[in-house]
LUMPA-952800 format. One record per residue: residue number from 1; y, x, z of N, C-alpha, C, O in turn; residue in three letters. Coordinates in Angstrom, 3 decimals, padded with zeros to 6 digits. Layout:
LUMPA-952800
{node NUM {Y X Z} {Y X Z} {Y X Z} {Y X Z} ALA}
...
***
This chain:
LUMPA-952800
{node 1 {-001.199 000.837 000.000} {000.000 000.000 000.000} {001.247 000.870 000.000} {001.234 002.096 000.111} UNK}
{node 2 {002.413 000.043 -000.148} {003.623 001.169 -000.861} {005.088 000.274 000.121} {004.936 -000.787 000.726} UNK}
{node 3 {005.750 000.667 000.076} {007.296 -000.257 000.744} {008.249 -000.073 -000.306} {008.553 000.974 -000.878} UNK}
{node 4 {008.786 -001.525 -000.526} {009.927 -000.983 -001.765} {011.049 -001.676 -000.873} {010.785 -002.779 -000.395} UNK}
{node 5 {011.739 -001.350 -000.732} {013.024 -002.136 -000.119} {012.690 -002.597 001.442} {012.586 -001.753 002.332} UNK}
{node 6 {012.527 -004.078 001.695} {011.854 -004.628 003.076} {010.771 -005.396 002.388} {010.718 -006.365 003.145} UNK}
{node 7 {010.006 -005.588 001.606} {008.963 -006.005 000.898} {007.951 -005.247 000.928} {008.140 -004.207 000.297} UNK}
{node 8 {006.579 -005.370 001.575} {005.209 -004.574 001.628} {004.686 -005.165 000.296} {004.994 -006.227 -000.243} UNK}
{node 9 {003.875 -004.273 -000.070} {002.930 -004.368 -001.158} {001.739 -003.656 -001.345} {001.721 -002.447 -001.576} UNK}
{node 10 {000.425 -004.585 -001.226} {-000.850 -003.936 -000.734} {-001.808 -003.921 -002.513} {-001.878 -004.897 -003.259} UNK}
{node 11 {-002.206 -003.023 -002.690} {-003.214 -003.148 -003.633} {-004.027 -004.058 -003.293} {-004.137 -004.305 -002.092} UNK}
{node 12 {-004.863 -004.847 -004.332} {-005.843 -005.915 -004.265} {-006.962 -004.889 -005.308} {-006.883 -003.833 -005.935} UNK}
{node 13 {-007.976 -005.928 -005.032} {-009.240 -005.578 -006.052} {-008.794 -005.934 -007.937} {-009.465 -005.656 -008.931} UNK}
{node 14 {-007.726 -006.478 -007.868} {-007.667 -006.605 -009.156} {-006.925 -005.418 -010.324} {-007.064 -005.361 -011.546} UNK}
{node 15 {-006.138 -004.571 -009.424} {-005.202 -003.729 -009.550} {-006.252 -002.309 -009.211} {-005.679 -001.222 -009.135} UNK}
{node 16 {-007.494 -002.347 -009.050} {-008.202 -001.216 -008.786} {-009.119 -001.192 -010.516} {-009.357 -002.092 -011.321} UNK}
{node 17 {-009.419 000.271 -010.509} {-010.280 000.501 -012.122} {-011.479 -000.245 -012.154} {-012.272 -000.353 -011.219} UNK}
{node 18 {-011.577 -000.763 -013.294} {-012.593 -001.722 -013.899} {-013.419 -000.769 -015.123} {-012.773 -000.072 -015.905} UNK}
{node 19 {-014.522 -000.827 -015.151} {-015.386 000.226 -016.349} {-015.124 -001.209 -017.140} {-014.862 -002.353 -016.769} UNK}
{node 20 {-015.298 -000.657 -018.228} {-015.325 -001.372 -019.905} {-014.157 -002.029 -019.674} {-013.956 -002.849 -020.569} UNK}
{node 21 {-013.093 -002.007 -018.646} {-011.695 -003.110 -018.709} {-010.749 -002.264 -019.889} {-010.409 -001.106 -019.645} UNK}
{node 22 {-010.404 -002.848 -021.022} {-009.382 -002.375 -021.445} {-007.799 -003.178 -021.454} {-007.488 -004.312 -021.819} UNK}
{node 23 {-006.976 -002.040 -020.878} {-005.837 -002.710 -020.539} {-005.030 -003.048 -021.636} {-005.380 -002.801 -022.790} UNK}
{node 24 {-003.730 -003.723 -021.280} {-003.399 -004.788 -022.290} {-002.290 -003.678 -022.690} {-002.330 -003.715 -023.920} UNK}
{node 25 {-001.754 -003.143 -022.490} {-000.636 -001.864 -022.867} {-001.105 -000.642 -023.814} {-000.369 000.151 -024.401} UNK}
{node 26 {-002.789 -000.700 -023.815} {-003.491 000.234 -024.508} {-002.941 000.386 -025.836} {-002.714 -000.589 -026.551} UNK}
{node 27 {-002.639 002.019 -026.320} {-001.760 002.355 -027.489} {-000.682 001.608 -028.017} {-000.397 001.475 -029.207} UNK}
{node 28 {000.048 001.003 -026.767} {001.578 000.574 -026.667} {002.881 001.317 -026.220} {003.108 001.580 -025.039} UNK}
{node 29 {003.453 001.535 -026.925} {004.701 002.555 -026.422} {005.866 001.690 -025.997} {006.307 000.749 -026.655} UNK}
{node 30 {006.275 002.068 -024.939} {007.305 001.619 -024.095} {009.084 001.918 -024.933} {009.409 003.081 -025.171} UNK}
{node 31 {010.074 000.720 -025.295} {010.873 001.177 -025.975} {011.646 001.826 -024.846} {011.390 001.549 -023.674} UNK}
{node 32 {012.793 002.874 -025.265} {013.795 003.125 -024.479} {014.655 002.319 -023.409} {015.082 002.887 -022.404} UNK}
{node 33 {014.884 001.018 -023.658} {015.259 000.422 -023.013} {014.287 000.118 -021.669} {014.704 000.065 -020.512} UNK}
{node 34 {013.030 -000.052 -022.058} {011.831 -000.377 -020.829} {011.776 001.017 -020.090} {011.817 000.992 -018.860} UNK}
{node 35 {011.678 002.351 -020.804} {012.117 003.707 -019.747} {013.116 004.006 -018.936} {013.064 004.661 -017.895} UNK}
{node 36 {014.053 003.494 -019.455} {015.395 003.639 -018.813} {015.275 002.568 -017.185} {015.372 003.114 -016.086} UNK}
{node 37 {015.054 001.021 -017.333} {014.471 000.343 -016.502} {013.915 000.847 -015.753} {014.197 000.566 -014.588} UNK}
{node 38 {012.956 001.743 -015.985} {011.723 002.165 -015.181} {012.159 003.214 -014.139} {011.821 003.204 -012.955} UNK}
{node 39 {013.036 004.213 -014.800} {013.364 005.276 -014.400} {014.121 004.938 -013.606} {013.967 005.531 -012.538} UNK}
{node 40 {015.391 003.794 -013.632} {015.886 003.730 -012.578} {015.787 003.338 -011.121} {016.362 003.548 -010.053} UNK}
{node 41 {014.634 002.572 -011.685} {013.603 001.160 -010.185} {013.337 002.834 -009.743} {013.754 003.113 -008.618} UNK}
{node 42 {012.920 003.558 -010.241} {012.030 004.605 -009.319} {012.912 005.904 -008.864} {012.414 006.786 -008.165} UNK}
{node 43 {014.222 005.947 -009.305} {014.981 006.461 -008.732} {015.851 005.869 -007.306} {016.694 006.277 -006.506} UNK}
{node 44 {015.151 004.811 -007.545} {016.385 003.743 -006.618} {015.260 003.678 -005.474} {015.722 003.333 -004.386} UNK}
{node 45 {013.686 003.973 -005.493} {013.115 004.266 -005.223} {013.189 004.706 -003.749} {013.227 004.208 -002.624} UNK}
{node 46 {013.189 006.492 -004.656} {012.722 007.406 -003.825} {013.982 007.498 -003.244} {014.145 008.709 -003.095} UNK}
{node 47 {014.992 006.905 -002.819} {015.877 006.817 -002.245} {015.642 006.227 -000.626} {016.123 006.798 000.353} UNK}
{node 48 {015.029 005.307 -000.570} {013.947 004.934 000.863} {013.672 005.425 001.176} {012.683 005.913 000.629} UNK}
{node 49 {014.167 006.063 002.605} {013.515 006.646 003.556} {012.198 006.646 003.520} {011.454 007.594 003.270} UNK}
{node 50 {011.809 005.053 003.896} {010.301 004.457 004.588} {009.523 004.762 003.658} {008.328 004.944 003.889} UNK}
{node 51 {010.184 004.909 002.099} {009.257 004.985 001.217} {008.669 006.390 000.641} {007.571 006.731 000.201} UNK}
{node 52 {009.827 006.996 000.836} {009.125 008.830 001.146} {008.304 009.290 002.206} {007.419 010.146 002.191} UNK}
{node 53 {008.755 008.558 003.162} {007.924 008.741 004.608} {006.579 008.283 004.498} {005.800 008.758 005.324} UNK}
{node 54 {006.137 007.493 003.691} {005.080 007.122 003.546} {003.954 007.707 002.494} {002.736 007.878 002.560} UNK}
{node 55 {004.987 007.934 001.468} {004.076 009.526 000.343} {003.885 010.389 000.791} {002.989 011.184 000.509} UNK}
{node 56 {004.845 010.486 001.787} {004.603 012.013 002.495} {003.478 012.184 003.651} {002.932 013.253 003.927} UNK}
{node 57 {003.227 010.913 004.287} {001.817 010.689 005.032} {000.561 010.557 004.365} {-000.511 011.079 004.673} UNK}
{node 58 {000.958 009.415 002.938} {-000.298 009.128 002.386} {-001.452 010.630 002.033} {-002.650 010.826 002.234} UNK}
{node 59 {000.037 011.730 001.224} {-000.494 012.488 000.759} {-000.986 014.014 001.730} {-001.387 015.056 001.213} UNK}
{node 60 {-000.847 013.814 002.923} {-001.195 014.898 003.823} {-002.628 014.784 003.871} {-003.327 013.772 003.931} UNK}
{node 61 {-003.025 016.324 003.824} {-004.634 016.321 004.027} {-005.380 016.683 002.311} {-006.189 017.560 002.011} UNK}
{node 62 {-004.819 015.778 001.558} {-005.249 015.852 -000.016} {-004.969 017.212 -000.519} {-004.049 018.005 -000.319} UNK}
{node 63 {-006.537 017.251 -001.564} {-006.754 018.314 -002.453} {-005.538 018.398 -003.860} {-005.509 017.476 -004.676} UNK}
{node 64 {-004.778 019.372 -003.959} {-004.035 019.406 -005.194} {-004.742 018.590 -006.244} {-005.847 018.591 -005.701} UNK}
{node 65 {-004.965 017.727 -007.613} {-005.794 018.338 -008.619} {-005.903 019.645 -009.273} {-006.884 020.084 -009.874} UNK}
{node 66 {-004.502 020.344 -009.032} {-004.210 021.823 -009.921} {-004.936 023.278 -009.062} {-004.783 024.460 -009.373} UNK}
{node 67 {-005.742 022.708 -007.916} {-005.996 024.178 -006.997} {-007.257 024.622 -007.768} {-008.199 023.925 -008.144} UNK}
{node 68 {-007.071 025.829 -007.900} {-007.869 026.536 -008.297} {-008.167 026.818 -009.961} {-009.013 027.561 -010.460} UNK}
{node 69 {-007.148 025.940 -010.634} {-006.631 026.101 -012.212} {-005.341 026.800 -012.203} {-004.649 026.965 -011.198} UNK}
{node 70 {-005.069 027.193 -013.372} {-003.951 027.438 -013.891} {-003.248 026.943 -015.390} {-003.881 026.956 -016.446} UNK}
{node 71 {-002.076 026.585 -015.288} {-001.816 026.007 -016.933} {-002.391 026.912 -017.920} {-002.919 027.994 -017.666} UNK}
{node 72 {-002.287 026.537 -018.730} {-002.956 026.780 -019.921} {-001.363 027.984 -020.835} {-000.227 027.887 -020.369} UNK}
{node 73 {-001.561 028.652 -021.678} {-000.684 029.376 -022.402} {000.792 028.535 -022.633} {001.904 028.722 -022.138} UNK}
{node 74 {000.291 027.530 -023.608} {000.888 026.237 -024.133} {001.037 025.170 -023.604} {001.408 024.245 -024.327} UNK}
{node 75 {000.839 024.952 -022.382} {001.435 024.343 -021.545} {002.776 025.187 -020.922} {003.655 024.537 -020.356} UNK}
{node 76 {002.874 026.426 -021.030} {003.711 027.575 -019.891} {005.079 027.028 -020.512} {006.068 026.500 -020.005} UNK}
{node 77 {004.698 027.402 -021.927} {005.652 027.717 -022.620} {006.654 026.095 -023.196} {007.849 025.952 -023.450} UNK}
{node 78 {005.386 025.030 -023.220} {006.218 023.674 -023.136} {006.877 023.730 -022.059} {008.022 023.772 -022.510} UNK}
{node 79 {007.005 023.770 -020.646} {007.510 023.807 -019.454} {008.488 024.675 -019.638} {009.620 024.205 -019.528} UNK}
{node 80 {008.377 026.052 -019.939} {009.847 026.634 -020.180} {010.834 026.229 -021.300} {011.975 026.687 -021.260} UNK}
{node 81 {010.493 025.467 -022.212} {011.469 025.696 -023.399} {011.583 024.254 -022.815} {012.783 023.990 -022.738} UNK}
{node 82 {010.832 023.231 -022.379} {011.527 022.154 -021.113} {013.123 022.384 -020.638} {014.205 021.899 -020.968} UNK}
{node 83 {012.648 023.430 -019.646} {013.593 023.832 -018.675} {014.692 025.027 -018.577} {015.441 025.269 -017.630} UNK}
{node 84 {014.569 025.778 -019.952} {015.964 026.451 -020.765} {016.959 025.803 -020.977} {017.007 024.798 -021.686} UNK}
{node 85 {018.176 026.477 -020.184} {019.592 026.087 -020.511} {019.907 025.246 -019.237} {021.095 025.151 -018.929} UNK}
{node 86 {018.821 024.525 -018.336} {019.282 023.585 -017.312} {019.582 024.482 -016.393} {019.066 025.570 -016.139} UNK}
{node 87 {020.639 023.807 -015.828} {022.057 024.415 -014.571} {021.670 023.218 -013.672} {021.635 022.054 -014.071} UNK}
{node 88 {021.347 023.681 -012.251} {021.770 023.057 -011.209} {023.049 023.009 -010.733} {023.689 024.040 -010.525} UNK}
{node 89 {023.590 021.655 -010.495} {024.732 021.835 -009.531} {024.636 022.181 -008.468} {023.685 022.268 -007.692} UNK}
{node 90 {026.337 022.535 -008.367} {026.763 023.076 -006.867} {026.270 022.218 -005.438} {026.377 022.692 -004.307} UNK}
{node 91 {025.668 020.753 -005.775} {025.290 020.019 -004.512} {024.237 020.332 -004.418} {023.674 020.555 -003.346} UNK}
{node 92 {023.504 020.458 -006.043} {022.144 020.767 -005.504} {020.964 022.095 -004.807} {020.006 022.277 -004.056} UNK}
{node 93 {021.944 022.765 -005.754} {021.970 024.233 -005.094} {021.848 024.665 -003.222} {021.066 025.192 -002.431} UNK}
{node 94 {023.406 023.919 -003.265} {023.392 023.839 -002.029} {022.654 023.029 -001.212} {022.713 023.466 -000.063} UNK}
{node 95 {021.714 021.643 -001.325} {020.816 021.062 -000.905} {019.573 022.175 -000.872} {018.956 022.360 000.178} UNK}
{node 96 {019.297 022.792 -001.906} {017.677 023.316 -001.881} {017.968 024.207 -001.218} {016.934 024.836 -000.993} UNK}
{node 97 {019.361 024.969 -000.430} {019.422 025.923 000.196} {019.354 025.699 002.001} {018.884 026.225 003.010} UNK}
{node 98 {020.245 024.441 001.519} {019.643 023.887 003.441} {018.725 023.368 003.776} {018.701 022.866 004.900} UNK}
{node 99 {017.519 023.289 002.843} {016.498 022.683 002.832} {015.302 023.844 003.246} {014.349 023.571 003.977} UNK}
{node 100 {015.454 024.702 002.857} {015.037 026.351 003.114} {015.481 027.070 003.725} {014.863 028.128 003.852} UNK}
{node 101 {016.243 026.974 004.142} {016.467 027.867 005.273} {015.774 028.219 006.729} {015.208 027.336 007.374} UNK}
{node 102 {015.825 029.000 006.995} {015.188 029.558 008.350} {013.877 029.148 008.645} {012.872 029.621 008.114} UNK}
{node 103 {013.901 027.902 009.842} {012.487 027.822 010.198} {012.186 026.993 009.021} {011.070 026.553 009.296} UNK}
{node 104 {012.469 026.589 008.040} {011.969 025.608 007.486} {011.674 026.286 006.193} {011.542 025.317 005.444} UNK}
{node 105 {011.514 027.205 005.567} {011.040 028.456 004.515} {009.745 029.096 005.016} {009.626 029.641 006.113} UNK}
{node 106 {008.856 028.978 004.158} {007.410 028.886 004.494} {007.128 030.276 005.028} {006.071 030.550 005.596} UNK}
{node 107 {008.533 031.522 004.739} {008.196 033.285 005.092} {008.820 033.321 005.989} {008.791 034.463 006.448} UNK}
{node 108 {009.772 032.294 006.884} {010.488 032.391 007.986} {009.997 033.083 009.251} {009.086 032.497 009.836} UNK}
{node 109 {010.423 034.195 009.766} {009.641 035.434 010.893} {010.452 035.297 011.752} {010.853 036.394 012.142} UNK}
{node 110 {011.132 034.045 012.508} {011.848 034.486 013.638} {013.510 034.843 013.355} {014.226 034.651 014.338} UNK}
{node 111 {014.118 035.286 012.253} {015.044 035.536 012.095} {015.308 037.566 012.156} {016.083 038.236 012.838} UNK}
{node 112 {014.325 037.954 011.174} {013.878 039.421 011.966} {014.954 039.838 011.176} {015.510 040.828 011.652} UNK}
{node 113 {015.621 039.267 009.741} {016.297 040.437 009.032} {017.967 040.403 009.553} {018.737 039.518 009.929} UNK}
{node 114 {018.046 041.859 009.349} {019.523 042.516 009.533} {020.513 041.565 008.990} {020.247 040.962 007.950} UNK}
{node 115 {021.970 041.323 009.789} {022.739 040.352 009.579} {023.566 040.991 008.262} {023.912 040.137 007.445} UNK}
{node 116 {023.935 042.403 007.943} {024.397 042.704 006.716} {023.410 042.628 005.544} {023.834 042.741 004.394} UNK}
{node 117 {022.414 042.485 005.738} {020.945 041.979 004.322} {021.270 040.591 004.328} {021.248 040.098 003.200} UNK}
{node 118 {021.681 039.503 005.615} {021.333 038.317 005.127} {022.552 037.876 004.467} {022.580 037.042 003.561} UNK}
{node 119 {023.808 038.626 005.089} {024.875 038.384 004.257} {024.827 038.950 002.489} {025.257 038.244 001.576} UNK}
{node 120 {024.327 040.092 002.314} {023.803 040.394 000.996} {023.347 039.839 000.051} {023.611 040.064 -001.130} UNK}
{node 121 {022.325 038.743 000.664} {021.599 038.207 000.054} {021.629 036.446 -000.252} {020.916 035.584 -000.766} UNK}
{node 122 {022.981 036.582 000.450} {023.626 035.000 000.476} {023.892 034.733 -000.976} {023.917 035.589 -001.860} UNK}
{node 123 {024.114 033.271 -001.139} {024.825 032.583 -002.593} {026.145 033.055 -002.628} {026.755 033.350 -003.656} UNK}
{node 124 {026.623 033.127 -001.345} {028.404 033.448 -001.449} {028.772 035.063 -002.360} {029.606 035.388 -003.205} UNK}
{node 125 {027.553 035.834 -001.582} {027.531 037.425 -002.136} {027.081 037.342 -003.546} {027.571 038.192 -004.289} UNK}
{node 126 {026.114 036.357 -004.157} {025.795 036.407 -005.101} {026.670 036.032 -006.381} {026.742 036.519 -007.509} UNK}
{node 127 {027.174 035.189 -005.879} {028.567 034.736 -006.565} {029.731 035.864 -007.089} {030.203 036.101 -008.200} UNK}
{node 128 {029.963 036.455 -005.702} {030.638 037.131 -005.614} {030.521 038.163 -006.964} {031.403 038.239 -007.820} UNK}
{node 129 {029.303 038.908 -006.980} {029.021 039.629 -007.193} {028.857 039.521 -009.337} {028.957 040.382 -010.211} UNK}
{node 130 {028.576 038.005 -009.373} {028.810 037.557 -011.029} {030.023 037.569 -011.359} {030.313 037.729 -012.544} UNK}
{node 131 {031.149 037.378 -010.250} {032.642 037.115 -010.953} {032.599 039.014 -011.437} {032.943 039.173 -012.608} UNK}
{node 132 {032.244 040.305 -010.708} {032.850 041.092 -010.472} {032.540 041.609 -011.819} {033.416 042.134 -012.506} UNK}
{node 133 {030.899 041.434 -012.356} {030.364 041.787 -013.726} {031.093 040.995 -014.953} {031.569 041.467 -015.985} UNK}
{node 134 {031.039 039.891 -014.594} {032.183 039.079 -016.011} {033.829 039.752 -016.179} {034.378 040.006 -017.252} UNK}
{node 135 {034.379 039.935 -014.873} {035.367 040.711 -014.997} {035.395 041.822 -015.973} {036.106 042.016 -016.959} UNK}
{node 136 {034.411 042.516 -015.428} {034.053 044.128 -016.054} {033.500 043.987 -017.417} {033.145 045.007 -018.007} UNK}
{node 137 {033.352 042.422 -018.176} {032.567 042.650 -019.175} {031.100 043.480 -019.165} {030.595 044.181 -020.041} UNK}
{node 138 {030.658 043.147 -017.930} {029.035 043.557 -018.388} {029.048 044.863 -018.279} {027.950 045.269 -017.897} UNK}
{node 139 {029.779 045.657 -018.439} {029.961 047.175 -018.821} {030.178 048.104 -017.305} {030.926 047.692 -016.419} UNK}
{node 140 {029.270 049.608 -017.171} {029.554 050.288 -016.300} {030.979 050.482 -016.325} {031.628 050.233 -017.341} UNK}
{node 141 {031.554 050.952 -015.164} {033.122 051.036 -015.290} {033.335 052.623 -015.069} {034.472 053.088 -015.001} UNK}
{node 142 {032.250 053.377 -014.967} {032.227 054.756 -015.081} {031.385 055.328 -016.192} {031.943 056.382 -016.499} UNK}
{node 143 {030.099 055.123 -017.103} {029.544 055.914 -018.178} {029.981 054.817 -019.100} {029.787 055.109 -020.280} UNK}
{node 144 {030.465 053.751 -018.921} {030.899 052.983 -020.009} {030.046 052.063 -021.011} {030.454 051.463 -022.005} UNK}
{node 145 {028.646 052.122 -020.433} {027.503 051.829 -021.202} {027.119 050.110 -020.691} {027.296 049.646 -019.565} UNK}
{node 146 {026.620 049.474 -021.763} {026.232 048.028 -021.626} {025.055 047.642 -021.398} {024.191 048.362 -021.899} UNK}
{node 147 {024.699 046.754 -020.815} {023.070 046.281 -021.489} {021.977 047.019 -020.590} {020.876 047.457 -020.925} UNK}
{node 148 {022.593 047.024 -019.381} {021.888 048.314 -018.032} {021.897 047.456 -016.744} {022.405 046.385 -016.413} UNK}
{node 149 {021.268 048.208 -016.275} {021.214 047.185 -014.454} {022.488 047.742 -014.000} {022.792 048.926 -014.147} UNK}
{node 150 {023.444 046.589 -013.278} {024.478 046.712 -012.812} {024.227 046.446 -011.433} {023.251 045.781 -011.085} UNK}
{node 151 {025.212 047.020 -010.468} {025.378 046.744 -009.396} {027.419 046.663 -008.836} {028.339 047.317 -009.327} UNK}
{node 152 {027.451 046.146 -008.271} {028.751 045.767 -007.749} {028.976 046.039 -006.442} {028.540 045.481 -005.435} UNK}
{node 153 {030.249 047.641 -006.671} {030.110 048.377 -005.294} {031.209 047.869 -004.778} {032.227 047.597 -005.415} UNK}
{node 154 {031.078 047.760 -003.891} {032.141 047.551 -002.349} {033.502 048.936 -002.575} {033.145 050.054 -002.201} UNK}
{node 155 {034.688 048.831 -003.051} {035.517 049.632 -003.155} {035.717 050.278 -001.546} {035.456 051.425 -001.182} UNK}
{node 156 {036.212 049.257 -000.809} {036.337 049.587 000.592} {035.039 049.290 001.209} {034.670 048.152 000.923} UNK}
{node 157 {034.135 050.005 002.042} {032.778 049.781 002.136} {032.462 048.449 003.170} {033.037 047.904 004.112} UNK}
{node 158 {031.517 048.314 002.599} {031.170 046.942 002.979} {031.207 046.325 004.285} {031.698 045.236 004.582} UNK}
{node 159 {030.694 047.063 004.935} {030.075 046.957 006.781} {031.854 047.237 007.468} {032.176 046.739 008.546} UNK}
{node 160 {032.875 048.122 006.598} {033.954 048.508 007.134} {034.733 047.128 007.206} {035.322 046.703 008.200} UNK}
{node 161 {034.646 046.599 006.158} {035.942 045.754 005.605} {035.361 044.202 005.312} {034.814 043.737 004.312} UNK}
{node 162 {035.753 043.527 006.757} {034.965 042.195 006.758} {035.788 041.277 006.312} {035.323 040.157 006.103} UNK}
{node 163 {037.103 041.518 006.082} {038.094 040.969 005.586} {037.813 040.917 003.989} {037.348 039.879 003.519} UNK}
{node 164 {038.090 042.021 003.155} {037.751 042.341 001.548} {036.728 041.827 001.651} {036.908 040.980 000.776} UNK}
{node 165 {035.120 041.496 002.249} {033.872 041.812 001.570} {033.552 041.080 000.746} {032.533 041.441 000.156} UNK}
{node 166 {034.272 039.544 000.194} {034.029 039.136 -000.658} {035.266 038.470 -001.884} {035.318 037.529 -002.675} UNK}
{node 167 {036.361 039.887 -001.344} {037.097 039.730 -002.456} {036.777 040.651 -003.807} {036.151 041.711 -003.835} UNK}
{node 168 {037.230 040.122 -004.629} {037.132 040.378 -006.192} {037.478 041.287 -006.662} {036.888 041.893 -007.556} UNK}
{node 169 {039.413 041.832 -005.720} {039.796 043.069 -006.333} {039.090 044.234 -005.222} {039.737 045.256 -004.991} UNK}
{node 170 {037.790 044.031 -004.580} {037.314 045.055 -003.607} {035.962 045.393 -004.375} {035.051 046.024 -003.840} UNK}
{node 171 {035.913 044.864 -005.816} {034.924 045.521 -006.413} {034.721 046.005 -007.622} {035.468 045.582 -008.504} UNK}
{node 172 {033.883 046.805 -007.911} {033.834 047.287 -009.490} {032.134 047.278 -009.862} {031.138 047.485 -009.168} UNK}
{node 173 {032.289 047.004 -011.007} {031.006 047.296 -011.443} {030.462 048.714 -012.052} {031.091 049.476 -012.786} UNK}
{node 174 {028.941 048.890 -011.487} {028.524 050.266 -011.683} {027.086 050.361 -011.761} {026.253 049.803 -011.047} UNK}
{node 175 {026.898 051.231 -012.833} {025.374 050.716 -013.136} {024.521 051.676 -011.964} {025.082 052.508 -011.251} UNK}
{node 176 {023.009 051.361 -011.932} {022.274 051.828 -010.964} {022.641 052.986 -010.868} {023.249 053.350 -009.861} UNK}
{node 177 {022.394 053.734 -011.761} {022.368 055.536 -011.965} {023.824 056.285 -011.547} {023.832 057.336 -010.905} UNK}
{node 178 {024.838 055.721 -011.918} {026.490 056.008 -011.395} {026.770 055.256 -009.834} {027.828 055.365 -009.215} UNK}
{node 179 {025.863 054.668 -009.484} {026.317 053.691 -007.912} {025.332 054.610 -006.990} {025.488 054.537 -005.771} UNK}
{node 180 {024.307 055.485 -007.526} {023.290 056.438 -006.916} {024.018 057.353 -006.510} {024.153 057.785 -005.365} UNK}
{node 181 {024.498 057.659 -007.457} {025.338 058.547 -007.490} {026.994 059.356 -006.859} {027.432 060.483 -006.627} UNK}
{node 182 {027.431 057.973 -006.805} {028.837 057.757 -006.160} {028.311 058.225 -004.488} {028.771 059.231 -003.946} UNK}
{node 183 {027.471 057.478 -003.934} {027.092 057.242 -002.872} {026.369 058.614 -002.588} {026.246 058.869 -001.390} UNK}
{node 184 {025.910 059.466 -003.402} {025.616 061.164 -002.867} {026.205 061.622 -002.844} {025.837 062.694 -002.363} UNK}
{node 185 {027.340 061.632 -003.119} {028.533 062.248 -003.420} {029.229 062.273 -001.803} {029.439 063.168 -000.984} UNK}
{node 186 {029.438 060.895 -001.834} {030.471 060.320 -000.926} {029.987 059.452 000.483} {030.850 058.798 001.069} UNK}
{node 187 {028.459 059.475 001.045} {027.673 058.579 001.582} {027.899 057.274 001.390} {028.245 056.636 000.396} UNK}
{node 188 {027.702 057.039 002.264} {027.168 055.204 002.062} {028.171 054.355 003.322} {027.901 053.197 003.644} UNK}
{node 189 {029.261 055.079 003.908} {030.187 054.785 005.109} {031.595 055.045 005.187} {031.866 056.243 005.275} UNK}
{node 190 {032.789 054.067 005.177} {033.968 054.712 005.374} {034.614 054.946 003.750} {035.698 055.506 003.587} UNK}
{node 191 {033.827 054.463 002.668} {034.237 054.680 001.616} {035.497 053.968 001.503} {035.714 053.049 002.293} UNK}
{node 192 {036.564 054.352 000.404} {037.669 055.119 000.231} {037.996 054.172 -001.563} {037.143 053.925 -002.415} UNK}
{node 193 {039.017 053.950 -001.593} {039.998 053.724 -002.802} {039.916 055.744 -003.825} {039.627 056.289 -004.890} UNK}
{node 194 {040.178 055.875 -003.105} {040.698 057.761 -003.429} {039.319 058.342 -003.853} {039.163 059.058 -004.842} UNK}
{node 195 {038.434 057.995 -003.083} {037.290 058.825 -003.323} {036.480 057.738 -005.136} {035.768 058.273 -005.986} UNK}
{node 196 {036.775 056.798 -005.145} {036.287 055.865 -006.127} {036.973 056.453 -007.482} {036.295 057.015 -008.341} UNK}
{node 197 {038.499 056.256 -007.606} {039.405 057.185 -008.338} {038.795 058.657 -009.185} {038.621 059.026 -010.346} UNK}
{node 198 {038.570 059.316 -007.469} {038.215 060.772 -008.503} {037.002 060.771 -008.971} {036.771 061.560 -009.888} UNK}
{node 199 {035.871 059.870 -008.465} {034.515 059.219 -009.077} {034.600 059.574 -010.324} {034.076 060.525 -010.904} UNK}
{node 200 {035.683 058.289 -010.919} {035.539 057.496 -012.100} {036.560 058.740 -013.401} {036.481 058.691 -014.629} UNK}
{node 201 {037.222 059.493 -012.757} {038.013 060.844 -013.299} {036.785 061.768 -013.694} {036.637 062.332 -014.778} UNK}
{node 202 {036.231 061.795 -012.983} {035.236 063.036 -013.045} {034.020 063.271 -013.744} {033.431 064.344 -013.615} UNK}
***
């Protein structure tokens, strides 16, 4: 049985599989207008509490059908060329992120990692960190080269400057091999406007 609104609704014996029954919809296609209908009753749906609460009981305990398969080649590749080009929004983004978080992320340990990694590894840093490459055009801002793993260094260093750390003009882009580099030079603490300068001179 299922809840749609304040209305129960129990399966009967008539609504259960019948051998040799052939149904009356058999090699009938549904016009657009009857999908659209459909799609919305079941969006309007899963909007019910009681009624998620209840898929979500029915289905505890149950075997996947997919455990222990894997898609097929041509299935992979229907599913990706599916799902090329789609952008989540900013609500939803941010939903699947409070939805995962901490104890509720299936690798959640207590809260073991370092507070400058989790800031690192935030949407805000990540963000951050796309404006700084579009700025730069993609391009190292010291060998000048494209089409390379970039990274986006902290002008004033990171852990120093909690104020800058996620401003725009506090960064440059620099590919792996020149950001290795900067940082042997100059460590990894206390970094410097001046010291970035004669970097990018030199």
């Amino acid at each position: 049985m299922f809840i749609q609104g304040d209305l129960l609704l129990t399966k009967t014996n008539k609504m259960q599989f019948q051998k040799g029954h052939i149904p009356w919809n058999k090699n009938k296609k549904r016009s657009q207008r009857v999908k659209a209908r459909i799609s919305k009753c079941v969006k309007a749906l899963w909007q019910n509490p009681k009624y998620r609460k209840h898929m979500s009981e029915a289905h505890k305990g149950k075997i996947s059908s997919m455990k222990g398969k894997n898609h097929s080649k041509e299935t992979k590749e229907k599913i990706s060329k599916k799902l090329k080009g789609r952008h989540l929004s900013e609500i939803t983004k941010r939903r699947i992120g409070e939805a995962e978080r901490k104890e509720k992320h299936w690798n959640w340990k207590g809260g073991i990692t370092p507070k400058n990694i989790e800031i690192r590894n935030s949407l805000k840093s990540k963000k951050w960190r796309n404006k700084i490459f579009v700025r730069d055009d993609w391009i190292c801002r010291k060998c000048k080269r494209r089409g390379i793993e970039l990274h986006a260094h902290h002008i004033l260093g990171f852990s120093e400057s909690s104020i800058l750390k996620f401003n725009i003009n506090n960064g440059i882009s620099l590919c792996k091999e020149c950001h290795w580099r900067f940082h042997k030079l100059y460590g990894r603490k206390n970094n410097k406007m001046k010291e970035l300068k004669d970097f990018l001179k030199s």
